[in-house]
C-alpha positions as CSV (number, residue, x, y, z in Angstrom):
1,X,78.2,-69.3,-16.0
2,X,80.5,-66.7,-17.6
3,X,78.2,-64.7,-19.2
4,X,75.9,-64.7,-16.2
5,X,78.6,-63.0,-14.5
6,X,79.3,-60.4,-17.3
7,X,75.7,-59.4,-17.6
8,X,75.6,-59.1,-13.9
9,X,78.7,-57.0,-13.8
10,X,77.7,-54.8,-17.1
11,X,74.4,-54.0,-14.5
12,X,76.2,-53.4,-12.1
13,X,78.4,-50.8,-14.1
14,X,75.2,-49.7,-15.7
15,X,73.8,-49.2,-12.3
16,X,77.1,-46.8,-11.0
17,X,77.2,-44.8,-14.1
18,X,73.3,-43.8,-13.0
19,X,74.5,-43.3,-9.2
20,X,77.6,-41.1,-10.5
21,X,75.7,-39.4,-13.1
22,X,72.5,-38.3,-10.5
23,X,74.9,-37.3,-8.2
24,X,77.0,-35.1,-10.3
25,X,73.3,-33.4,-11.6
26,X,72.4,-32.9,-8.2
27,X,75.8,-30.3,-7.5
28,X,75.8,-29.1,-10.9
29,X,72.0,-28.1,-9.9
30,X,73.1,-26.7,-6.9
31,X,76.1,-24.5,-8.6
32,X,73.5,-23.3,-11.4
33,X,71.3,-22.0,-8.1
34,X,73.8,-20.6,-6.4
35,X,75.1,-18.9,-9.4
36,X,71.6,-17.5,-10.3
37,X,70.8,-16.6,-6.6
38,X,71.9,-12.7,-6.8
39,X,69.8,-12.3,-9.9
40,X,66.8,-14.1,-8.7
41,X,67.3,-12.3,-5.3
42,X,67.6,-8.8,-7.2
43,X,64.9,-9.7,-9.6
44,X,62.3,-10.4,-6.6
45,X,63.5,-7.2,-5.1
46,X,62.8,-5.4,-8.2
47,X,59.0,-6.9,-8.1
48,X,59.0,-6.2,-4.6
49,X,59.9,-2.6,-5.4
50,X,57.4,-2.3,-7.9
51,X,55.1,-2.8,-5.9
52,X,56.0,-0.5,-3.1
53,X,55.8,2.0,-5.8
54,X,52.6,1.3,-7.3
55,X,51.1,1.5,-3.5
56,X,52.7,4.8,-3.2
57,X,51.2,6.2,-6.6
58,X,47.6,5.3,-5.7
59,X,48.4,7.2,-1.7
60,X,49.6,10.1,-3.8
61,X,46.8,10.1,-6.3
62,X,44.1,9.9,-3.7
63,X,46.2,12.7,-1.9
64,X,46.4,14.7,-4.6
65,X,42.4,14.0,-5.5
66,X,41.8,15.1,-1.4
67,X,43.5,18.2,-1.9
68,X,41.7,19.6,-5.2
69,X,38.7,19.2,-3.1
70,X,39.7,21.0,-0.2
71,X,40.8,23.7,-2.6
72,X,37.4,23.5,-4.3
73,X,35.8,24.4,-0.5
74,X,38.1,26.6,0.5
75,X,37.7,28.6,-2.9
76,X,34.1,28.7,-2.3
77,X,34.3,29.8,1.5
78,X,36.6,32.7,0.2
79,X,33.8,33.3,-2.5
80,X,31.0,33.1,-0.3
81,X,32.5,35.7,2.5
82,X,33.5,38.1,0.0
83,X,29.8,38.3,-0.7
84,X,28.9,39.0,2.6
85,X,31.3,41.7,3.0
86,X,30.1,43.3,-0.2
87,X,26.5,43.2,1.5
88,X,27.7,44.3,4.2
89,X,29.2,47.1,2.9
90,X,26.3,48.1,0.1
91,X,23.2,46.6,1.9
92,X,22.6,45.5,-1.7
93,X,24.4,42.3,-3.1
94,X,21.1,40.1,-2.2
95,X,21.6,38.5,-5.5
96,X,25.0,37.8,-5.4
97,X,24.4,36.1,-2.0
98,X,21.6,34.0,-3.0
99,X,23.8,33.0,-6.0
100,X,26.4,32.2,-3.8
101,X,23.8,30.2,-1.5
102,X,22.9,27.7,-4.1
103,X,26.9,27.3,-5.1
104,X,27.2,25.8,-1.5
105,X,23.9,23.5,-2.0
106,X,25.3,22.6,-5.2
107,X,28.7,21.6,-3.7
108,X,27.3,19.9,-0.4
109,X,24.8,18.0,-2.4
110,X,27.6,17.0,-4.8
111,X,30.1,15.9,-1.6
């Protein structure tokens, strides 16, 4: 009956080294996490920034894209009014006019 008792009791020791053990892993888990928490925190941020930044680059580029075609009309406006005024003034730049006629085709067709 001795050694009944001894295996029991070597279970039972077996059995509290596991209990102490888990439960030591579980706060050395927790101090690891709360360790790592500012650089996990900052590294999301970083992501989150990244992204923020990425959204702002395609705004800007479609901006930027919007712009170069207003130019483009507004270039073409200015071209086709100094055409009228040099008709107007020479009664003779029918050409010119009729070149500056199919420019504004060729840019409303294009748009």
């Amino acid at each position: 009956m001795g050694t009944v008792t001894l295996d029991i009791a070597l279970l039972l020791e077996i059995a509290g080294g596991i209990v102490v053990f888990g439960g030591a892993s579980v706060y050395v888990v927790k101090a690891v996490k709360k360790v790592l928490k500012p650089m996990t925190d900052l590294k999301d941020e970083v992501q989150r920034h990244s992204e923020f930044l990425d959204n702002d680059n395609k705004r800007l580029k479609k901006m930027e894209d919007t712009i170069d075609e207003m130019r483009k009309a507004q270039r073409l406006l200015l071209r086709s009014q100094l055409t009228v005024l040099e008709h107007l003034e020479t009664n003779n730049a029918t050409g010119k006019m009729a070149k500056s006629r199919e420019d504004i085709n060729s840019f409303l067709i294009e748009n």
